[in-house]
PyMOL Python script that loads the backbone (N, CA, C, O; Angstrom):
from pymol import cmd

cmd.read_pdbstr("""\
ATOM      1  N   UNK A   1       0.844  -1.173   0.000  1.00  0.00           N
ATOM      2  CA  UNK A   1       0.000   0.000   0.000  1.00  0.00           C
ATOM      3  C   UNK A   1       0.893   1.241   0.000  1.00  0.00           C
ATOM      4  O   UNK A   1       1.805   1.432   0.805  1.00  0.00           O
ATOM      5  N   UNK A   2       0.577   1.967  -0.873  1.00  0.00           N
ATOM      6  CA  UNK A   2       1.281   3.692  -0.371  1.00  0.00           C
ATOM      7  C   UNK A   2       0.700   4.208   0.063  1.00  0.00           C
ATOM      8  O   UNK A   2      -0.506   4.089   0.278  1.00  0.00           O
ATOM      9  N   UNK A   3       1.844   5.379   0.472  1.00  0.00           N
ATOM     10  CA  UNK A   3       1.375   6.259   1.658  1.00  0.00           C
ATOM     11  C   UNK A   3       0.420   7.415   1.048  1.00  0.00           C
ATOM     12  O   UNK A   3       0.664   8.157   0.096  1.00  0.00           O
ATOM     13  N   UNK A   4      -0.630   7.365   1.787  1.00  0.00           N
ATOM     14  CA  UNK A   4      -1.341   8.433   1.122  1.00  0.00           C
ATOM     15  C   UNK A   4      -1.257  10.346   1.686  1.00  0.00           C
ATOM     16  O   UNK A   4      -1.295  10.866   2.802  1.00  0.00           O
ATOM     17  N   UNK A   5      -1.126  10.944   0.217  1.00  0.00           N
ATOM     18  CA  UNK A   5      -0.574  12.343   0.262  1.00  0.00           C
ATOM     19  C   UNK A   5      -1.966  13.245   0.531  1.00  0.00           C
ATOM     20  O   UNK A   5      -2.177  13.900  -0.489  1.00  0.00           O
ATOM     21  N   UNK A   6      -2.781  13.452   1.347  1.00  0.00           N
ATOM     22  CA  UNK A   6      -3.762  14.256   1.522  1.00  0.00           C
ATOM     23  C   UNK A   6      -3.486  15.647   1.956  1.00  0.00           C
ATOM     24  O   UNK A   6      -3.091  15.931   3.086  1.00  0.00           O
ATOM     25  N   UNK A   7      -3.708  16.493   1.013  1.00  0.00           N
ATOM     26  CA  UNK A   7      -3.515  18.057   1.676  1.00  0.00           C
ATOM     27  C   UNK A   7      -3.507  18.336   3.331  1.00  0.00           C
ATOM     28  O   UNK A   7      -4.497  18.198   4.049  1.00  0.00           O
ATOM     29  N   UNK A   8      -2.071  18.791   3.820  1.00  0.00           N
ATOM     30  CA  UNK A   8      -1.822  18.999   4.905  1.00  0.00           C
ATOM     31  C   UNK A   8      -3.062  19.428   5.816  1.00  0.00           C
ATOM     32  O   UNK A   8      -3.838  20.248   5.325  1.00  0.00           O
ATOM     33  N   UNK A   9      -3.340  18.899   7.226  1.00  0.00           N
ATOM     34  CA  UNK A   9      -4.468  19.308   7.504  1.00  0.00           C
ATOM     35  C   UNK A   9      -4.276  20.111   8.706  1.00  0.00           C
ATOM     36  O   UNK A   9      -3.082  20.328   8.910  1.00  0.00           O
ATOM     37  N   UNK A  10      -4.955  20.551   9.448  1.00  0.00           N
ATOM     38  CA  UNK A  10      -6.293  20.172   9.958  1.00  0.00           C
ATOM     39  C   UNK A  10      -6.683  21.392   8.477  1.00  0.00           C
ATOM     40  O   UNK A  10      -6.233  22.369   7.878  1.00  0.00           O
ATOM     41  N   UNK A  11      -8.214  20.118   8.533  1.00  0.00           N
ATOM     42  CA  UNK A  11      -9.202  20.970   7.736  1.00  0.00           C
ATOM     43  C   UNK A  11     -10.336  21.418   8.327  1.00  0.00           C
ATOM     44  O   UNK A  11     -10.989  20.903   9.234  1.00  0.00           O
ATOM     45  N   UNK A  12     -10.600  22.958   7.411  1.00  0.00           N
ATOM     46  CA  UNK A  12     -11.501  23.370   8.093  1.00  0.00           C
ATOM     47  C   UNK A  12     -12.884  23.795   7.768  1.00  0.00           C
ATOM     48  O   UNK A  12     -13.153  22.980   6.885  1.00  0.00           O
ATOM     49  N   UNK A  13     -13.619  24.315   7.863  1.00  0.00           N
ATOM     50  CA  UNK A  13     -15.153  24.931   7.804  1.00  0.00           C
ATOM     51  C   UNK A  13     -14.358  26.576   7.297  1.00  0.00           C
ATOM     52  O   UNK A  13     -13.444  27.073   7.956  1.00  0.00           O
ATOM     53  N   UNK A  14     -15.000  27.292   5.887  1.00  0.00           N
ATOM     54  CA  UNK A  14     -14.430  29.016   5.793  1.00  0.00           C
ATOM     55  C   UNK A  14     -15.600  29.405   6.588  1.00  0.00           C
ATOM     56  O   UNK A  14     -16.797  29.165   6.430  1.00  0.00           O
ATOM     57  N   UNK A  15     -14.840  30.184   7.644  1.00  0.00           N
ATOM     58  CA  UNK A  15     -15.313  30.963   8.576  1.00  0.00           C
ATOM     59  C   UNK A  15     -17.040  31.933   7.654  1.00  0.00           C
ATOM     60  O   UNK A  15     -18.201  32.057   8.047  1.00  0.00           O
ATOM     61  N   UNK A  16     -16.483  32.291   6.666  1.00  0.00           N
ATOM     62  CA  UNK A  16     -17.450  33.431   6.225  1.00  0.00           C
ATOM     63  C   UNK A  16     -18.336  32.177   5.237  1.00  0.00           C
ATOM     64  O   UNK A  16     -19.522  31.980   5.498  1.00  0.00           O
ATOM     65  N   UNK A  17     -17.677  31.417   4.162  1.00  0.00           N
ATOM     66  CA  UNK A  17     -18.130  30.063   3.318  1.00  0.00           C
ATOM     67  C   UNK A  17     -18.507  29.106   3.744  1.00  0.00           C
ATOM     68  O   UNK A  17     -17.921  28.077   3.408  1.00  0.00           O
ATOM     69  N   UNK A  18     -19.660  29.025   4.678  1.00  0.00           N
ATOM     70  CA  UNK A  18     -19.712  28.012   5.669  1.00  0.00           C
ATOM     71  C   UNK A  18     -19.495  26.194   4.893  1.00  0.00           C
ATOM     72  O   UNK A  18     -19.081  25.258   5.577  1.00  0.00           O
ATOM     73  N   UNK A  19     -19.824  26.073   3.602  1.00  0.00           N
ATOM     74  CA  UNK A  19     -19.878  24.928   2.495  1.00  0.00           C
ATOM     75  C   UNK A  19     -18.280  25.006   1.547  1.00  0.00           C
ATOM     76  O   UNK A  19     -18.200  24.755   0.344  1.00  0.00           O
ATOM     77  N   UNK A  20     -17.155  25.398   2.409  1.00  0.00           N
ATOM     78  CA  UNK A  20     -16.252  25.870   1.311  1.00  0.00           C
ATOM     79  C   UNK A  20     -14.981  25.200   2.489  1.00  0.00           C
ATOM     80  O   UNK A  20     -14.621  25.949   3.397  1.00  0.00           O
ATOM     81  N   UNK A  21     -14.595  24.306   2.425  1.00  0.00           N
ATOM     82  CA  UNK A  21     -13.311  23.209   3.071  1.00  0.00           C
ATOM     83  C   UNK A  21     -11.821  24.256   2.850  1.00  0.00           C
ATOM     84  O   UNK A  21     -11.682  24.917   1.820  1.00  0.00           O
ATOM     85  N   UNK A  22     -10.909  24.266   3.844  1.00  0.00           N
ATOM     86  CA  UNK A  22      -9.955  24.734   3.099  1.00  0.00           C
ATOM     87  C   UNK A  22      -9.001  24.337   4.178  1.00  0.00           C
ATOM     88  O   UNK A  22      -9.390  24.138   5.329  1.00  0.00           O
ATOM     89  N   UNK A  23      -7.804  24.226   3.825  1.00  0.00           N
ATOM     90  CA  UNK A  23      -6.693  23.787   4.902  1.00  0.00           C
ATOM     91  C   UNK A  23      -6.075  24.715   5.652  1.00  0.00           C
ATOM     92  O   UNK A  23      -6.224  25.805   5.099  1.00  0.00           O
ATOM     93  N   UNK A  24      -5.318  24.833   6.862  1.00  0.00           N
ATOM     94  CA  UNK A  24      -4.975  25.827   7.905  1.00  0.00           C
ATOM     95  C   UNK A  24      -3.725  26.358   7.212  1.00  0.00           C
ATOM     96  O   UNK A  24      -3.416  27.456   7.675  1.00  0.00           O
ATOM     97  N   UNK A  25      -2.865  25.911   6.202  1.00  0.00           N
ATOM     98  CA  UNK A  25      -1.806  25.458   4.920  1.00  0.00           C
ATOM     99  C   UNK A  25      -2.099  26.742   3.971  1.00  0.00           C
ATOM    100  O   UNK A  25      -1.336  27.634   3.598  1.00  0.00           O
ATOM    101  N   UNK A  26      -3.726  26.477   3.670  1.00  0.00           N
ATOM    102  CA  UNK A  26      -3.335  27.576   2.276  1.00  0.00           C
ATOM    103  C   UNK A  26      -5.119  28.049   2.563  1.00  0.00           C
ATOM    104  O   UNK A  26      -5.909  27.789   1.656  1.00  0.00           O
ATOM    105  N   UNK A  27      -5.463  28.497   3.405  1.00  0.00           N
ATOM    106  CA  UNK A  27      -7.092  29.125   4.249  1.00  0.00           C
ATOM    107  C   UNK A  27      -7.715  29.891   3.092  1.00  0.00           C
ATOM    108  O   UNK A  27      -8.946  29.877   3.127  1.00  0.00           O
ATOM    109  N   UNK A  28      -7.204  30.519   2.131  1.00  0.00           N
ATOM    110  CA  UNK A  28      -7.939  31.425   1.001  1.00  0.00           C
ATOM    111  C   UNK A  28      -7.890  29.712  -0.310  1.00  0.00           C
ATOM    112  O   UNK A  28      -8.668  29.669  -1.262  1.00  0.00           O
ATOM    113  N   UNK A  29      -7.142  28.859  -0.107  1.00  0.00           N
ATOM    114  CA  UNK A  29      -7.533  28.174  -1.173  1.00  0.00           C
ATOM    115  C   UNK A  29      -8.456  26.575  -1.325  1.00  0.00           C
ATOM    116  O   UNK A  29      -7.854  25.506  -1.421  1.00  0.00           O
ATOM    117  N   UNK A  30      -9.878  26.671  -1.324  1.00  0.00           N
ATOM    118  CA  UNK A  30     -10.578  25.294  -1.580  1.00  0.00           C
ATOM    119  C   UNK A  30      -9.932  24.385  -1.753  1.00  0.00           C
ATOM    120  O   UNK A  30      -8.916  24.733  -2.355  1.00  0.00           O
ATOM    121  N   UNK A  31      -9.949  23.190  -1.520  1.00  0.00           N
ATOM    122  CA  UNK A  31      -9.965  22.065  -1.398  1.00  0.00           C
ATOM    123  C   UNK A  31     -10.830  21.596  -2.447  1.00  0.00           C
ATOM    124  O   UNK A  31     -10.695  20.412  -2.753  1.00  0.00           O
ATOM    125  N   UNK A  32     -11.500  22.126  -2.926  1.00  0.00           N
ATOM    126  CA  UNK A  32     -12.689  21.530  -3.641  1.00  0.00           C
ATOM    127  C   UNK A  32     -12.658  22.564  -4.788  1.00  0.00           C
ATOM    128  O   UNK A  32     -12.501  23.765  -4.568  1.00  0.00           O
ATOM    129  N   UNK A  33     -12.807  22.066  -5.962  1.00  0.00           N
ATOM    130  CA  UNK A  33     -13.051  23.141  -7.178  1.00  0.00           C
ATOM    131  C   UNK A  33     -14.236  22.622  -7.958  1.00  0.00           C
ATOM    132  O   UNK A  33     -14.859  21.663  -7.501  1.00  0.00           O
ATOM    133  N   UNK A  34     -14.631  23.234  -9.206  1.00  0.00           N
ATOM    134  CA  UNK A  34     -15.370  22.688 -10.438  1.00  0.00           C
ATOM    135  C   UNK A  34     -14.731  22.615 -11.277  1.00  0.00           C
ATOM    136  O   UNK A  34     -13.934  23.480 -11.641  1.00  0.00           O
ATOM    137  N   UNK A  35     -15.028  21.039 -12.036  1.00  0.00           N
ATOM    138  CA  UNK A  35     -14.271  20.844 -13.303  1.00  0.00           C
ATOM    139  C   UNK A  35     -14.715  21.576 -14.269  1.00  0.00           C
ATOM    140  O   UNK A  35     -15.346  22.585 -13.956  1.00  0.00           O
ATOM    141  N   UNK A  36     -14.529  21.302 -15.527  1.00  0.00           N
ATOM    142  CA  UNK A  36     -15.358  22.201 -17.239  1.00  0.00           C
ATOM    143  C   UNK A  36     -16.334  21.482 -17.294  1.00  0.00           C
ATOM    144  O   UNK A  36     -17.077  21.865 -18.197  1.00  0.00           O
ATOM    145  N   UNK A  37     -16.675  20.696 -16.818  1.00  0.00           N
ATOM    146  CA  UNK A  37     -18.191  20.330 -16.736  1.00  0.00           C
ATOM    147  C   UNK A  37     -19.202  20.650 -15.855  1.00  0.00           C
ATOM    148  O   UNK A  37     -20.338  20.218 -16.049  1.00  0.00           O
ATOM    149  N   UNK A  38     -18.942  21.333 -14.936  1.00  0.00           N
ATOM    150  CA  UNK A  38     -19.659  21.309 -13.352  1.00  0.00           C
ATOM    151  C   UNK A  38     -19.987  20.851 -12.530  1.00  0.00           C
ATOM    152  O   UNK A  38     -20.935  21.164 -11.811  1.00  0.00           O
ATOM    153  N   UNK A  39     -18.845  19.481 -12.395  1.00  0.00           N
ATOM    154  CA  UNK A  39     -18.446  18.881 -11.800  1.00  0.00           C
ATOM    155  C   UNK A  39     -18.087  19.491 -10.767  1.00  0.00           C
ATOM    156  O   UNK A  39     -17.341  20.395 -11.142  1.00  0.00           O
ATOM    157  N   UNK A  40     -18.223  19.511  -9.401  1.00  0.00           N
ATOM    158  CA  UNK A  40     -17.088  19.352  -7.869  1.00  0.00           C
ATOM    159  C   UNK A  40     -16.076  18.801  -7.986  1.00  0.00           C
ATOM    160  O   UNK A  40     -16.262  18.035  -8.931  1.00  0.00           O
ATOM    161  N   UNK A  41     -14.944  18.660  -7.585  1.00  0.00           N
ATOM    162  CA  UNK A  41     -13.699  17.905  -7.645  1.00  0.00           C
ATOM    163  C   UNK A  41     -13.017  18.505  -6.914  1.00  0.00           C
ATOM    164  O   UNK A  41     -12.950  19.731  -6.822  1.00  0.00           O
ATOM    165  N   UNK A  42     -12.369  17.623  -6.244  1.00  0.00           N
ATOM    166  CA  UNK A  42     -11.283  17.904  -5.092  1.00  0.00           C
ATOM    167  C   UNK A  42      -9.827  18.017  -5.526  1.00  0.00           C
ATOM    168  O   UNK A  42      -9.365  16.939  -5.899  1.00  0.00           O
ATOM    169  N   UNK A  43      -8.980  19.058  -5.573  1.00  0.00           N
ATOM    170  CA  UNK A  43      -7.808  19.003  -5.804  1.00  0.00           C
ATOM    171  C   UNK A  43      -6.533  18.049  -5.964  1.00  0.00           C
ATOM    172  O   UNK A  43      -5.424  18.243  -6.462  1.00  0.00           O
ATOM    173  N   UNK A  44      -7.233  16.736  -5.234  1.00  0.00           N
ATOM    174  CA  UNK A  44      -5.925  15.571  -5.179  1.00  0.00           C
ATOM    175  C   UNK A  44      -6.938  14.350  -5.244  1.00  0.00           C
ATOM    176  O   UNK A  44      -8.115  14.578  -4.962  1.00  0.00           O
ATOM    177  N   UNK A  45      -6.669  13.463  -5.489  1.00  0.00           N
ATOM    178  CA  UNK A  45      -7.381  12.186  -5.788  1.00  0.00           C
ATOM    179  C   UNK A  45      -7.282  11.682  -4.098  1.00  0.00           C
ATOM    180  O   UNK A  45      -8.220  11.054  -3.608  1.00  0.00           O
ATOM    181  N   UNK A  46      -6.047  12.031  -3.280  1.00  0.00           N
ATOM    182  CA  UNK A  46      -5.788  11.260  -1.994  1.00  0.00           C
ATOM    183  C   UNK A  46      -7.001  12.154  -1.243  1.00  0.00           C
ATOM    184  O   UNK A  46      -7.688  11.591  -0.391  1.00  0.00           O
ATOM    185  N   UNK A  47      -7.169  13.130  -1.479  1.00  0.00           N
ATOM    186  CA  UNK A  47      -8.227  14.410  -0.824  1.00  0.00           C
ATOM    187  C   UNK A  47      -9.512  13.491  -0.405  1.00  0.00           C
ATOM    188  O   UNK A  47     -10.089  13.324   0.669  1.00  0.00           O
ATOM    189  N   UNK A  48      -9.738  12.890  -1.916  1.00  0.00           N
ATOM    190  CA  UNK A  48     -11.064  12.912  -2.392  1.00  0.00           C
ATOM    191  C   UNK A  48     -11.540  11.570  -1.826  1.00  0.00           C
ATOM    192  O   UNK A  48     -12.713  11.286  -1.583  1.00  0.00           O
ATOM    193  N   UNK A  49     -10.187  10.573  -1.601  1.00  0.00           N
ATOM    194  CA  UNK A  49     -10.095   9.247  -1.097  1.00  0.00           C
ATOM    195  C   UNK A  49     -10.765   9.651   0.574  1.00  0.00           C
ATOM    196  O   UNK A  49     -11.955   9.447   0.815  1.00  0.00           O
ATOM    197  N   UNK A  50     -10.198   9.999   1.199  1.00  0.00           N
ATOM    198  CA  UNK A  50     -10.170  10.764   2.529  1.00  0.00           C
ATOM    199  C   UNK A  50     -11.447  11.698   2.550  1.00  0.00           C
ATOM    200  O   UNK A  50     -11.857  11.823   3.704  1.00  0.00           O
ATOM    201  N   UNK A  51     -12.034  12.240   1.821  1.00  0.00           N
ATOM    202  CA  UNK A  51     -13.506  12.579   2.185  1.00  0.00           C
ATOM    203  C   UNK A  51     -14.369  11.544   2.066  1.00  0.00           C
ATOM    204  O   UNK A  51     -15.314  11.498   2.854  1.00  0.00           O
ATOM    205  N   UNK A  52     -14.188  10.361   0.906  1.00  0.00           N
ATOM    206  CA  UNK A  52     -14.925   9.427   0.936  1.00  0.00           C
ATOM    207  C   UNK A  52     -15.061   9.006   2.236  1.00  0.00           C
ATOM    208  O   UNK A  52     -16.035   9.330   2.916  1.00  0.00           O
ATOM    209  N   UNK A  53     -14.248   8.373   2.605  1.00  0.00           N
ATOM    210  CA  UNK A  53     -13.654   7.511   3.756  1.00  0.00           C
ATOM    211  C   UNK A  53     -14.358   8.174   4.940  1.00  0.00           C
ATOM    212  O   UNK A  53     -14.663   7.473   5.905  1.00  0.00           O
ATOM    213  N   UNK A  54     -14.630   9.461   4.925  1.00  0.00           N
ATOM    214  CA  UNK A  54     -14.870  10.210   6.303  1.00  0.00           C
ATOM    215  C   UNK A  54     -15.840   9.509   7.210  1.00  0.00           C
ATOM    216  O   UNK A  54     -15.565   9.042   8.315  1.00  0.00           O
ATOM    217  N   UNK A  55     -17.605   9.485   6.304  1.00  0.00           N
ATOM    218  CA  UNK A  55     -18.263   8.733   7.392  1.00  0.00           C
ATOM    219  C   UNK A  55     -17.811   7.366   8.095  1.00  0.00           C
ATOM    220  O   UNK A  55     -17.949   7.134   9.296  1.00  0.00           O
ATOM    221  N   UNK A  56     -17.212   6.440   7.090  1.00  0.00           N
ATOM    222  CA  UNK A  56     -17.188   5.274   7.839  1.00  0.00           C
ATOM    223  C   UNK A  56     -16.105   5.330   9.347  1.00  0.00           C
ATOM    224  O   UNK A  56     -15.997   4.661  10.375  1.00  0.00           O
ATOM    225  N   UNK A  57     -15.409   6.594   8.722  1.00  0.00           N
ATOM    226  CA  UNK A  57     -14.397   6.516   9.514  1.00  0.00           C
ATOM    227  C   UNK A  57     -14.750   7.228  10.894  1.00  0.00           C
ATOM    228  O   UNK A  57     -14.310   6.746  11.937  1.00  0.00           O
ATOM    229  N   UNK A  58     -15.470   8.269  10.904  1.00  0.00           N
ATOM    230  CA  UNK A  58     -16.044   8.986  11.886  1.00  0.00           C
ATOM    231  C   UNK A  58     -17.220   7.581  12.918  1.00  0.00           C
ATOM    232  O   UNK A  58     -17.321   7.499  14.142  1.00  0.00           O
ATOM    233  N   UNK A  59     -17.923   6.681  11.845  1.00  0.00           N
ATOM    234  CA  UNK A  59     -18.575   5.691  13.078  1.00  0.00           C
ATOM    235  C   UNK A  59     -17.807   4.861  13.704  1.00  0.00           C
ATOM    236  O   UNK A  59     -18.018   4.440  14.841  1.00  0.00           O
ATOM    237  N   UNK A  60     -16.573   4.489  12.771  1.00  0.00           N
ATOM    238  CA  UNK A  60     -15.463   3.533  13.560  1.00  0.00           C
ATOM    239  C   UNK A  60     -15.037   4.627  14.947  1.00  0.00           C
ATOM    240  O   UNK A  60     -14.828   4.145  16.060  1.00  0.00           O
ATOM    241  N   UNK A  61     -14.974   5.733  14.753  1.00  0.00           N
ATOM    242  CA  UNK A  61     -14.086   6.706  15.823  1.00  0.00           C
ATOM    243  C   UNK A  61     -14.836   6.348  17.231  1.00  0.00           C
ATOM    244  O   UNK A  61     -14.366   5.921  18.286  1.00  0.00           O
ATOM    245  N   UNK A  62     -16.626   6.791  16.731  1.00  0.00           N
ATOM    246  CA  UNK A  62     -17.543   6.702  17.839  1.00  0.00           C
ATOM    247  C   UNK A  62     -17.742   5.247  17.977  1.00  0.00           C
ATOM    248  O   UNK A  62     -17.515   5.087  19.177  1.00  0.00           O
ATOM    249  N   UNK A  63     -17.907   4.573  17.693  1.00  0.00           N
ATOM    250  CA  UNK A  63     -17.996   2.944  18.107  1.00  0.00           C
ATOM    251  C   UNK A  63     -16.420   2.635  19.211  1.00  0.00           C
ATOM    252  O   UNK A  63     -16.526   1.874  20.173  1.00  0.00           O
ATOM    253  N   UNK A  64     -15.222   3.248  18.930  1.00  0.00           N
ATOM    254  CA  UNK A  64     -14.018   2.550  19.522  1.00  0.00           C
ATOM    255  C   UNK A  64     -14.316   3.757  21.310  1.00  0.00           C
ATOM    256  O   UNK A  64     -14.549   3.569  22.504  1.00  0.00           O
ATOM    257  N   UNK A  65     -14.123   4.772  20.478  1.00  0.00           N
ATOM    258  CA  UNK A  65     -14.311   5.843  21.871  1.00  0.00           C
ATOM    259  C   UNK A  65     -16.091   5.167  23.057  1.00  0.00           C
ATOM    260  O   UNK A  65     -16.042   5.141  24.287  1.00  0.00           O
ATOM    261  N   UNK A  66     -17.085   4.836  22.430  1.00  0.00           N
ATOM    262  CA  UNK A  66     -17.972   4.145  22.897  1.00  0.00           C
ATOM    263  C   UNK A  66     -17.660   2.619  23.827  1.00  0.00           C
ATOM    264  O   UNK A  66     -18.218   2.408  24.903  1.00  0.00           O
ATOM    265  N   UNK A  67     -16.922   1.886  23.346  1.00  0.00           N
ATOM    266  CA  UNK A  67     -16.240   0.764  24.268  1.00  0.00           C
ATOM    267  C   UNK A  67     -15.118   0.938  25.029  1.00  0.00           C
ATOM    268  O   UNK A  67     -15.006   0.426  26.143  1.00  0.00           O
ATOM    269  N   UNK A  68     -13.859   1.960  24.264  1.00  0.00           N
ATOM    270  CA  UNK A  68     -12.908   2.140  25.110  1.00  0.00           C
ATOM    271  C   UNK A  68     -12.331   3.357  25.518  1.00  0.00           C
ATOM    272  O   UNK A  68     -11.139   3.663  25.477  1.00  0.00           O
ATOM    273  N   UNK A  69     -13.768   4.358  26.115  1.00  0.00           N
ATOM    274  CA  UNK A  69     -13.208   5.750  26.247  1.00  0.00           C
ATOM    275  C   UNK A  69     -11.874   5.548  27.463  1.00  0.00           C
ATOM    276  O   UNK A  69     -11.744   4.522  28.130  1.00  0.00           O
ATOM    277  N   UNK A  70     -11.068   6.619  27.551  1.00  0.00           N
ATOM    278  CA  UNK A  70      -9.989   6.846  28.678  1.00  0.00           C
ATOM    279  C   UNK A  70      -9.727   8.266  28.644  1.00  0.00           C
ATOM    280  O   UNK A  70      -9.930   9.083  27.746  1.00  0.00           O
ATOM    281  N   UNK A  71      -9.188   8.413  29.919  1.00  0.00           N
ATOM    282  CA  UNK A  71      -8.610   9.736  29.995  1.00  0.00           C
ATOM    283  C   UNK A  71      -7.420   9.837  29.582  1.00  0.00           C
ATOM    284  O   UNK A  71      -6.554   9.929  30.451  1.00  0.00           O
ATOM    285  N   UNK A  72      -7.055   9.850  28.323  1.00  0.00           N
ATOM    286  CA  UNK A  72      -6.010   9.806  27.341  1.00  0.00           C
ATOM    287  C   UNK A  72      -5.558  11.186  26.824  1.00  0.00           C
ATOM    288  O   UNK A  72      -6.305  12.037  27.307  1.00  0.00           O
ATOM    289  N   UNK A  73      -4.602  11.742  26.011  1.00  0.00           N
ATOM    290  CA  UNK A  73      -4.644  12.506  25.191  1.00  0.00           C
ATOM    291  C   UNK A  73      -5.143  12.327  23.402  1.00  0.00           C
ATOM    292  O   UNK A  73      -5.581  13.017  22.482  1.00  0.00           O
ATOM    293  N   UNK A  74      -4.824  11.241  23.626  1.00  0.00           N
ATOM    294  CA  UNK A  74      -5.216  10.150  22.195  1.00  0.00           C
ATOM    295  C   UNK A  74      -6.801  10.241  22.149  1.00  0.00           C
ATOM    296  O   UNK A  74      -7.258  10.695  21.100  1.00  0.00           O
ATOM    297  N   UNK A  75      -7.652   9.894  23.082  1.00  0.00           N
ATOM    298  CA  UNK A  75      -8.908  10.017  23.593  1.00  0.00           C
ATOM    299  C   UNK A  75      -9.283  11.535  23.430  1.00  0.00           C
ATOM    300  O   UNK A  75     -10.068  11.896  22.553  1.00  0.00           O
ATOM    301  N   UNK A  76      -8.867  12.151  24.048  1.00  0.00           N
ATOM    302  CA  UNK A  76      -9.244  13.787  23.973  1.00  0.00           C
ATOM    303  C   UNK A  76      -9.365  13.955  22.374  1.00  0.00           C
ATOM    304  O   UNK A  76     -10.411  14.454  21.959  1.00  0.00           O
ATOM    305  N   UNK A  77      -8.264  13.535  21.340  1.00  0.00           N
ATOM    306  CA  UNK A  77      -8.280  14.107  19.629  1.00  0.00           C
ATOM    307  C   UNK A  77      -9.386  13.472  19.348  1.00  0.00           C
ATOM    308  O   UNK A  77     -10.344  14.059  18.844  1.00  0.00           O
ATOM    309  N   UNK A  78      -9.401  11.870  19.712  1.00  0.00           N
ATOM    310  CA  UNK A  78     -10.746  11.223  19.059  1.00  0.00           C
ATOM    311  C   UNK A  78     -12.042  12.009  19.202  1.00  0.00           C
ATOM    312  O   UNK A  78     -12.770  12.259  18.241  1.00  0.00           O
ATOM    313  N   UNK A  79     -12.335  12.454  20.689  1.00  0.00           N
ATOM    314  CA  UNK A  79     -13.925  13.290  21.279  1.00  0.00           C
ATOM    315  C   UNK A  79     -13.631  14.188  20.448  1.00  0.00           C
ATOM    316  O   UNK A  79     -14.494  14.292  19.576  1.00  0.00           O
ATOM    317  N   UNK A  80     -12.380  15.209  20.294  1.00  0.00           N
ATOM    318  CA  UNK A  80     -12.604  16.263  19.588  1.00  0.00           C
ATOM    319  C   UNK A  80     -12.591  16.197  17.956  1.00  0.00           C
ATOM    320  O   UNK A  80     -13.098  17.138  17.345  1.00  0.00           O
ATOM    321  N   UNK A  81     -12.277  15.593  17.560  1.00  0.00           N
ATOM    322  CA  UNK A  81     -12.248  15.095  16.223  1.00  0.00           C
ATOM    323  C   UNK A  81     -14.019  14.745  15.830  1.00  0.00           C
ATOM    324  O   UNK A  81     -14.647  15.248  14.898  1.00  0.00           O
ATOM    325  N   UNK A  82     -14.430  13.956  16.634  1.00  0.00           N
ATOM    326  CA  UNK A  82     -16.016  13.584  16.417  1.00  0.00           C
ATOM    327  C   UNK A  82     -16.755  14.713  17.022  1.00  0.00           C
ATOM    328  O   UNK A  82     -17.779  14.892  16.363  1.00  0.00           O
ATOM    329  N   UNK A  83     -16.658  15.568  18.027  1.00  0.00           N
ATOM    330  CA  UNK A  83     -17.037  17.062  17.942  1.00  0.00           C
ATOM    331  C   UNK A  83     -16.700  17.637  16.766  1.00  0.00           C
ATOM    332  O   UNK A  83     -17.559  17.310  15.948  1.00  0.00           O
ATOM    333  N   UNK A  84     -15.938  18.282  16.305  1.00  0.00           N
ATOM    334  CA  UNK A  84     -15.795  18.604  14.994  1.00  0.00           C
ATOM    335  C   UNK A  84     -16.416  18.147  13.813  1.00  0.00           C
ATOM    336  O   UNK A  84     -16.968  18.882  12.994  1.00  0.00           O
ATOM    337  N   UNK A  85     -16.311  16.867  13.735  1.00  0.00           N
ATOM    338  CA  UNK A  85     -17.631  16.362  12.628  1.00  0.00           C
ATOM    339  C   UNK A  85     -19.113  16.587  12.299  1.00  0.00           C
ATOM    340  O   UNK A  85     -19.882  16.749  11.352  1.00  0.00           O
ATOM    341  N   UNK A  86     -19.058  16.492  13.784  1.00  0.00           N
ATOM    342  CA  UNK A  86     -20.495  16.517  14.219  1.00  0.00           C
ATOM    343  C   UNK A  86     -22.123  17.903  14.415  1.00  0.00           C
ATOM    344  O   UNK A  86     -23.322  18.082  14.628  1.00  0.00           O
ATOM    345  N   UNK A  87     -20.562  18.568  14.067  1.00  0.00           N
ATOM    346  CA  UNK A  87     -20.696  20.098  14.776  1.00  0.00           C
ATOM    347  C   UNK A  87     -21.393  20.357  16.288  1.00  0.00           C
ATOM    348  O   UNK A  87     -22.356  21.100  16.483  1.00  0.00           O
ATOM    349  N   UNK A  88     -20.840  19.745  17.087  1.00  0.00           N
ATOM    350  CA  UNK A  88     -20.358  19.962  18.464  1.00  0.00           C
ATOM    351  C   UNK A  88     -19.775  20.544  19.306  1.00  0.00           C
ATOM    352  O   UNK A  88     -20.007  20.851  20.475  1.00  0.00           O
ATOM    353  N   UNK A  89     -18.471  20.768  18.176  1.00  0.00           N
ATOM    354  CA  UNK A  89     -17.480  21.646  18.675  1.00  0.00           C
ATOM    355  C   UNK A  89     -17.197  22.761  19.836  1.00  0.00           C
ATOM    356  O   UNK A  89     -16.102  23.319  19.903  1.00  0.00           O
TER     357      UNK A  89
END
""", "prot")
cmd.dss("prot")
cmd.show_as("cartoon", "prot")
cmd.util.cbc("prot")
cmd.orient("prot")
């Protein structure tokens, strides 16, 4: 398997674009564009892999934190990570 190259993160919500993703890296530039068709498309194929991936990955987060919460720091990114998803935050 290779390593996958996903635009440096944390990603975020544009403060003013509430529907407009952008990285803490480059904050004025989407993550997400339109092709010549009007298409959506995400800047990197690994991007686009990694948004797919998000829900399943966000119920695996809450299913593991659900059986094995701790007072961790590891634990703290997971809650806050699924706050963040969730809009919890």
């Amino acid at each position: 398997m290779r390593d996958m190259l996903p635009t440096k993160g944390p990603w975020l919500q544009h403060p003013d674009y509430p529907h407009c993703l952008a990285s803490v890296e480059e904050p004025t530039m989407s993550l997400l564009t339109v092709d010549d068709d009007g298409y959506g498309a995400f800047l990197s194929a690994d991007d686009c892999r990694l948004a797919a991936a998000a829900p399943e990955l966000l119920d695996a987060l809450k299913a593991v934190v659900s059986v094995a919460d701790r007072a961790t720091v590891e634990f703290d990114k997971a809650r806050a990570a699924i706050a963040k998803a969730t809009g919890v935050a």
